[in-house]
C-alpha positions in Angstrom: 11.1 11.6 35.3 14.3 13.6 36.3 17.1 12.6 34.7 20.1 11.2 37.1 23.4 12.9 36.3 26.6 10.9 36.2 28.7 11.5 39.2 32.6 10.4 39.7 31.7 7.5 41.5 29.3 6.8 38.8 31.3 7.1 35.1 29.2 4.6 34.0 26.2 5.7 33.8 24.7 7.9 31.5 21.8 10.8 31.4 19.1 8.7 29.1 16.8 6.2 30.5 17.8 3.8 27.0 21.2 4.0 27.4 21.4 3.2 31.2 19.1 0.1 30.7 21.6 -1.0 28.1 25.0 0.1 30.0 23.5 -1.5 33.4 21.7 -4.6 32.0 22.7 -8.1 32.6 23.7 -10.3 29.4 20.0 -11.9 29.7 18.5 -8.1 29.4 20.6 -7.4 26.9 19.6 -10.5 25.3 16.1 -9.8 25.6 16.6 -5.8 24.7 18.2 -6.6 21.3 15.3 -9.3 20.7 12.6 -6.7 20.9 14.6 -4.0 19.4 14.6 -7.1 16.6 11.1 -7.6 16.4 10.5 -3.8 16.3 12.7 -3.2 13.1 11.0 -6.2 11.5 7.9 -4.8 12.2 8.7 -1.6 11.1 9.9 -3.4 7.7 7.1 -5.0 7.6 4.4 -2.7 7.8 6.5 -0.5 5.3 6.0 -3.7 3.3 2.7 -3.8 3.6 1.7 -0.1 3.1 3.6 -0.3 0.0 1.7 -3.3 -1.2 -1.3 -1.5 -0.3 0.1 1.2 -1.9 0.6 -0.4 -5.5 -2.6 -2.4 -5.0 -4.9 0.8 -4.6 -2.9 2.2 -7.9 -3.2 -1.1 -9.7 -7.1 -1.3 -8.6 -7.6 2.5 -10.3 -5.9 1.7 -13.2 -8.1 -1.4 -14.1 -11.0 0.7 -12.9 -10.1 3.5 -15.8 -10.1 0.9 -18.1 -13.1 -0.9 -17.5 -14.5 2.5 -17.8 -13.0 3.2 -20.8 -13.9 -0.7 -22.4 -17.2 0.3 -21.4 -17.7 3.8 -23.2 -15.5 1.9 -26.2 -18.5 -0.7 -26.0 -21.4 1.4 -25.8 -19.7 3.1 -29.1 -19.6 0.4 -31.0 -23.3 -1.1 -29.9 -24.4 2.3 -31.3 -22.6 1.7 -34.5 -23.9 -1.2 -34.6 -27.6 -0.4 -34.0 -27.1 2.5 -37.0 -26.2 0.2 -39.0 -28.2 -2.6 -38.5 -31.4 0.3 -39.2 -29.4 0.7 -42.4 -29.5 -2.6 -43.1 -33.6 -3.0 -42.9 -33.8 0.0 -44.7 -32.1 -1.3 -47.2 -34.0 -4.5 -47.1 -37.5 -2.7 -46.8 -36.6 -0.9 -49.6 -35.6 -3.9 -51.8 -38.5 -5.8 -51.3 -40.7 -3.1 -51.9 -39.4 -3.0 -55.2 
């Protein structure tokens, strides 16, 4: 689109697309301009809003994953303490009523 330089008879205007719609727009355009130019920021907000939710959620979601990795591990540990000792324990017994 070639842009439409001002001229004397034409102070008004300016070389942008945007800022002619705004200079030459009725108060009803102008209404309707600074509505959508609304509802774009609050979009813009909230997607930010929402990518940083998705953002903390992801981080939040491998954390808890680590740990239930780690409760794991810490679990089997302790089931094969527990197995040791419990073999201990009959050993023991065997041994006692053997004798």
């Amino acid at each position: 689109m070639r842009k439409r330089a001002s001229t004397s008879k034409e102070p008004h205007l300016r070389h942008t697309v945007s800022s002619r719609a705004t200079v030459n727009a009725c108060p009803v355009e102008r209404m309707e301009f600074q509505t959508l130019a609304s509802l774009v920021r609050s979009l813009k907000e909230e997607s930010c809003r929402h990518l940083q939710l998705e953002t903390e959620t992801q981080t939040e979601m491998e954390y808890l994953n680590a740990q239930a990795t780690s409760t794991r591990k810490g679990l089997g540990k302790l089931a094969e303490l527990l197995t040791d000792d419990l073999s201990v324990m009959r050993a023991d017994l065997q041994h006692e009523m053997q004798a």
